[in-house]
N, C-alpha and C positions, 0 to 999 in steps of 0.2 A: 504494500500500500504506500503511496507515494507522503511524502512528510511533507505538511504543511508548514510554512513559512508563515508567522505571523506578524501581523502591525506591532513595535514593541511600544511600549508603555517608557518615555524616558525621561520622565517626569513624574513627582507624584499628586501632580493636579491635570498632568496629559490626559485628553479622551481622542484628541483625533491630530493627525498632522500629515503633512504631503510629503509627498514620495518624488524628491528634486530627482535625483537620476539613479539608475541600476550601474554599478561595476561589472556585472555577470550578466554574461548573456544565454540563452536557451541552448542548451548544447556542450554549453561550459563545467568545467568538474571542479565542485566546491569541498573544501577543508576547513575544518574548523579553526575558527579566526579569519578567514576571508572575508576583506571586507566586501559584503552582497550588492546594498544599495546606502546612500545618503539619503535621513530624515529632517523633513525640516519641521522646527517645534516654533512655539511662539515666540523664542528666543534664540535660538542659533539651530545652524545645519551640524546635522552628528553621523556619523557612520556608526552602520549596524553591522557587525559581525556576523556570521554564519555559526550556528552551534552546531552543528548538525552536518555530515558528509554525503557525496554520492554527486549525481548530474541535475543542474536546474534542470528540471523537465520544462516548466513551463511557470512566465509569468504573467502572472494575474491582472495586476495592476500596472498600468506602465506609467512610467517618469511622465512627471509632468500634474500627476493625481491629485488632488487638493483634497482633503476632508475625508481622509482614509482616519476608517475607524480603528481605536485600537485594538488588538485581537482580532482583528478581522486578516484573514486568509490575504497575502499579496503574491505567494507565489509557493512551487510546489518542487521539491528536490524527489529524486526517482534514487535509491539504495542502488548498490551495487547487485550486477546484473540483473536490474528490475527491469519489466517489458515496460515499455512508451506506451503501450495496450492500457494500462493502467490508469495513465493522466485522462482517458475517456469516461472511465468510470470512478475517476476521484468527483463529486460534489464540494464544490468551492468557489462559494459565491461573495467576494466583501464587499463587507457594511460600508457604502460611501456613504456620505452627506456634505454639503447637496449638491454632489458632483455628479451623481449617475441614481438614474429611478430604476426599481425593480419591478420588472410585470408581475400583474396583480388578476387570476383570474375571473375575477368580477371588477365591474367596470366603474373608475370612480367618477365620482358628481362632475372633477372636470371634466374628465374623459366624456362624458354627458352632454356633457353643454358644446363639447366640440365635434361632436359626430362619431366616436370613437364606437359607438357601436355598441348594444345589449348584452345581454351573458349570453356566452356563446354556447352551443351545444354540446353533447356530449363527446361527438367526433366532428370539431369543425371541417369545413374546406381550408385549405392552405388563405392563410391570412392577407389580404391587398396590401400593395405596397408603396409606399409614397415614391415621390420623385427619386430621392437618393437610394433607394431599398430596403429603406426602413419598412419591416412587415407591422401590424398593426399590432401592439401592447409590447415589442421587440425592445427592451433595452436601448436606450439610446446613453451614447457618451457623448458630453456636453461639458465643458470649464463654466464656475457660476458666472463668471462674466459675461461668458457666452451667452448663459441663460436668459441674466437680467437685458443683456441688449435685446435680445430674440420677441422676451416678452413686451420691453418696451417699442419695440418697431412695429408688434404685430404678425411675430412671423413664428410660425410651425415649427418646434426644433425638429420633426419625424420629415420636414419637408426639405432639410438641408443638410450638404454633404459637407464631411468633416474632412481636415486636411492634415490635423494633428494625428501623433502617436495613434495606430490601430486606428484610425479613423476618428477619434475624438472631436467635435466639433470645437471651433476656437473660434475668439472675437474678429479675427479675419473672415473668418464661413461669413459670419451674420451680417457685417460691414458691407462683404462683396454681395449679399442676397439682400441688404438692401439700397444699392447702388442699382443694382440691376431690377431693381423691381420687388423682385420676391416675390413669395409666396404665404399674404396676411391672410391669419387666421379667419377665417370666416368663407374664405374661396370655394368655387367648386371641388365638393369632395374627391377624394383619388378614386377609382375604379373599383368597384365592385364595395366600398363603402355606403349607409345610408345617409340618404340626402335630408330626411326629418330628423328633429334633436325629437328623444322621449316624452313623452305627455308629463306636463308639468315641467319640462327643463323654464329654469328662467330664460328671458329673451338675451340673443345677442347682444352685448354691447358694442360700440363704436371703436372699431381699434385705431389709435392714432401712432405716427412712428413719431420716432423723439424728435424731429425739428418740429414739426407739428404743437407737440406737446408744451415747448420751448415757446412756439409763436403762441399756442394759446395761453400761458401764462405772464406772459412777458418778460421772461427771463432774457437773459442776454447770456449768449452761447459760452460753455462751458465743457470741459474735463472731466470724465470721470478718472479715479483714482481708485483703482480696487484693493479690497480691504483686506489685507494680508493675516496671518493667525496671531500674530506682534501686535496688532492694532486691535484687533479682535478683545484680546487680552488686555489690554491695556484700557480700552474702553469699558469695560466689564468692571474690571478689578478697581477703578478709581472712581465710578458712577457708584460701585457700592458702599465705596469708601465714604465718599461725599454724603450718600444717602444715610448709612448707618454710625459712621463713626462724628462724636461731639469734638467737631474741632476747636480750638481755642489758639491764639496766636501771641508769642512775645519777642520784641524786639530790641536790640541793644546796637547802638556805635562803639565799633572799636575800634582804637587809635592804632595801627599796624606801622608807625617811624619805625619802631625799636626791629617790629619782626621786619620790616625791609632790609635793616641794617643787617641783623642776623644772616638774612639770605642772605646779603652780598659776602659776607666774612665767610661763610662755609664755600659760594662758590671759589673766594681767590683763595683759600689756605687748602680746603679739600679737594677743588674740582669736582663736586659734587652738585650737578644740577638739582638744586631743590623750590619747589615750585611754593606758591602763598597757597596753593589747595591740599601739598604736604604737610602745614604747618596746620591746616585747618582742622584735616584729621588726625594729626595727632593732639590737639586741642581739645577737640571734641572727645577722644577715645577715653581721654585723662580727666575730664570733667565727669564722664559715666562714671567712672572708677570712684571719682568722690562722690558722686552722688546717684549710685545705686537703684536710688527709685525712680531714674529717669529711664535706664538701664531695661524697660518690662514689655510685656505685651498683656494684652486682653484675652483671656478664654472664659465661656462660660460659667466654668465652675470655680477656676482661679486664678488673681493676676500670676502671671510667668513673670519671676523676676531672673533675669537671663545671669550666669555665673560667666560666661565669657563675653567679650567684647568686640562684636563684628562690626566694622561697619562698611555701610553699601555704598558704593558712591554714583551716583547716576552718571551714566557717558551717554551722549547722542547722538542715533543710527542716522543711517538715512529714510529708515521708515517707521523709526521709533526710536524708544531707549531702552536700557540694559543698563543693570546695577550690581557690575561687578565688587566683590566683597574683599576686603583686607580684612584678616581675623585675626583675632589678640590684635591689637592697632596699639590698644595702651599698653607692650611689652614692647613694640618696636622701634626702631631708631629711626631720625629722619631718613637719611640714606637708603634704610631698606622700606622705609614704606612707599617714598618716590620710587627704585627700582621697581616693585610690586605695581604700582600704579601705572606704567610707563609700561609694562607685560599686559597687564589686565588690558589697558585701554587698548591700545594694538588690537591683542587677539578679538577682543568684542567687537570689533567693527568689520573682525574680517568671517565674523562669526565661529572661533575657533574657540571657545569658552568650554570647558567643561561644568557639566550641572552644580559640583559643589562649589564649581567657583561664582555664581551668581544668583544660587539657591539659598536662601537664609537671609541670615543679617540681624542683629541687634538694632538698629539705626543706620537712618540713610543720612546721607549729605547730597545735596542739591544746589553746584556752583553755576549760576550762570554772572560770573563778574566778567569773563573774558567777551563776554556781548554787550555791556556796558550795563548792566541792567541794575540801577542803585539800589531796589531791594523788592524783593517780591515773596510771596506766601504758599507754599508748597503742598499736593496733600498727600498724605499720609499713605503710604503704602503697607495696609494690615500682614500679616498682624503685628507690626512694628507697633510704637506707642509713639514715636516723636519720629522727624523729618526734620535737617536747618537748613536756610535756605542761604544761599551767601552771595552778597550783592558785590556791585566793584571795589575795591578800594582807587581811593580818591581823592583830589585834594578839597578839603572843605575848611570853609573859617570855624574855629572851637573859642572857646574861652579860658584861658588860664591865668588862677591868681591874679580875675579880676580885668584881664587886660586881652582885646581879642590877638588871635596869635590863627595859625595855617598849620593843620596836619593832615596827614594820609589818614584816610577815615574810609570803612569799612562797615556797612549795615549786616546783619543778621538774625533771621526772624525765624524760631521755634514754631515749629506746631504740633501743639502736645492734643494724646488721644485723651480725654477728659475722665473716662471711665479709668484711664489706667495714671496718669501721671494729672496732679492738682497743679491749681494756679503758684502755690506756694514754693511744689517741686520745681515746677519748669522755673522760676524766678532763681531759684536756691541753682538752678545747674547754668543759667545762662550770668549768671555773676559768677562763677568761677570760670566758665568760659572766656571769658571777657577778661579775665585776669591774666591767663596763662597766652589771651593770644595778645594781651598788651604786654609783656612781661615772659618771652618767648625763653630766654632765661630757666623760668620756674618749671619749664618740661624735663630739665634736666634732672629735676630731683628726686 
């Protein structure tokens, strides 16, 4: 019996991800540790190993997949001298969503309203066939993009021919099918199809293609941007952040002369490039350390007060971001927390991240000073309890002893989760913070 190859699971919040490309091809003899195919998750692309020995017989899913289930069947290895007779009668069908529908032998409500036809009998006739040979209830492979255009134009995905992988329909099919016209939903039906919807189908509605849509709104023409499993994610996890967690906000100036100086003394004596967002996290890591109850998370049953000290630091993609983690931060030295960070950020952008290195975290840090941005409000990424956000440093007029004076000045604004850290806490951790980054010095000890 041929061995199923399954979707792996490489996350422990993963339920689906795409299938960017196969290493092996149909025919090829795989060992264990081979790498099979590249998955891509909401966070980075990972290569899947091979557990398992013998010949890909055959694959299921091809590159290019989107919203492959996990545990779902992608391809089938055939044992040592197993018959190829076998991959006929392996059953192995995967779970997409919503990249590919599966026939259904009763007919659903849409299938209804568009002609598709009654419960068929017990021995049908061979099933009519659209334009491209699509047979009617026949599986169709289709990218959602492809989808969402198809449907916005008005056009039959069963009525056009796909140009991708195994035939897959792509935003090119539906582009050129409505350039040329196409084929909108509502058309004379294909051959040997019925020409009445069911008693009681609702009435057709009007199908318009998207510039249509565009003229009758009054929009002005526009881009779509399709929505990647990163973005997916990201919109999810910060709408519910927003929705469910009490945020609360505090902010501090801090005067950064001293810690400029510092930097410049370690680069000409060490040669050691160390950056104002090195100095931030280890600031920050050392203020947890003192104050411990900033340090937690939220669970239902009890606050988690974290014994290590992770922190996240946001880097940004080109189609998101990713929060690569320095752990123990309050055990390490400048030097090695810049090198760390200077690895991390790299690998994150080229999506070479391994899960524990951006899975976790005690607390985030969130710099946007290098876009000049003097201070702004972060939210919370659960089930962290706090987020800082770090604005430019800068020069601004201050006051000293009475007499106005110019320093490099630096905003930093706290967002503490309410349920888990008090106004009291966040005030008590963002004054020792504000000490050790005015006072770069006091890290030393």
């Amino acid at each position: 019996m041929p061995i199923q190859v399954l979707m792996p699971a490489l996350s422990p919040t993963m339920t689906e991800g795409n299938l960017a490309k196969w290493h092996k091809k149909e025919g090829d003899v795989v060992k264990a540790g081979d790498v099979l195919a590249e998955i891509e998750t909401d966070k980075a692309t990972m290569e899947m190993e091979a557990v398992d020995e013998g010949t890909l017989g055959r694959i299921i899913v091809p590159e290019g997949t989107q919203g492959v289930k996990v545990n779902a069947p992608i391809a089938l290895i055939l044992g040592e001298d197993e018959d190829p007779k076998a991959l006929e009668q392996a059953k192995a069908v995967p779970a997409l969503a919503p990249t590919a529908t599966t026939p259904s032998p009763q007919p659903s409500p849409q299938g209804e309203r568009e002609g598709a036809g009654a419960v068929a009998p017990p021995k049908p006739a061979p099933a009519p066939r659209a334009g491209n040979g699509h047979a009617a209830g026949e599986r169709i492979f289709i990218s959602p993009l492809a989808r969402r255009l198809a449907q916005q134009a008005g056009l039959d995905p069963a009525r056009l021919s796909g140009s991708g992988p195994h035939g897959r329909i792509v935003k090119a099919d539906v582009e050129a099918a409505v350039a040329s016209g196409g084929v909108p939903r509502g058309a004379a039906p294909a051959a040997g199809a019925p020409a009445v919807a069911p008693t009681g189908a609702p009435p057709a509605l009007p199908s318009y293609r998207k510039e249509q849509v565009i003229a009758l709104a009054g929009n002005p023409p526009y881009t779509e941007v399709p929505i990647n499993a990163m973005r997916r994610v990201i919109a999810r996890r910060l709408t519910e952040s927003k929705q469910t967690v009490p945020h609360f906000y505090l902010t501090v100036d801090c005067e950064i002369d001293k810690l400029l100086e510092a930097r410049a003394a370690i680069a000409a004596s060490a040669d050691v490039k160390v950056s104002v967002n090195d100095f931030v996290i280890k600031a920050a890591a050392i203020a947890l350390r003192k104050v411990p109850e900033a340090n937690a998370s939220w669970s239902e049953d009890a606050i988690l007060r974290w014994n290590a000290v992770d922190i996240a630091v946001a880097v940004a993609l080109d189609d998101g971001l990713i929060t690569p983690i320095v752990k123990n931060a309050d055990q390490k030295g400048l030097a090695q927390i810049a090198a760390e960070m200077k690895d991390l950020g790299a690998r994150a952008r080229t999506g070479k991240l391994k899960l524990t290195e951006f899975q976790g975290g005690t607390f985030s840090i969130s710099n946007m000073g290098m876009f000049g941005v003097k201070d702004f409000a972060a939210v919370i990424n659960p089930p962290q309890g706090c987020i800082l956000a770090v604005g430019v440093g800068e020069q601004r007029p201050v006051v000293k002893n009475g007499a106005l004076a110019v320093a490099n000045v630096m905003s930093c604004t706290l967002a503490c989760d309410h349920r888990v850290v008090d106004g009291a806490v966040g005030a008590r951790y963002m004054q020792v913070f504000k000490k050790l980054i005015e006072a770069p010095a006091t890290m030393l000890l």
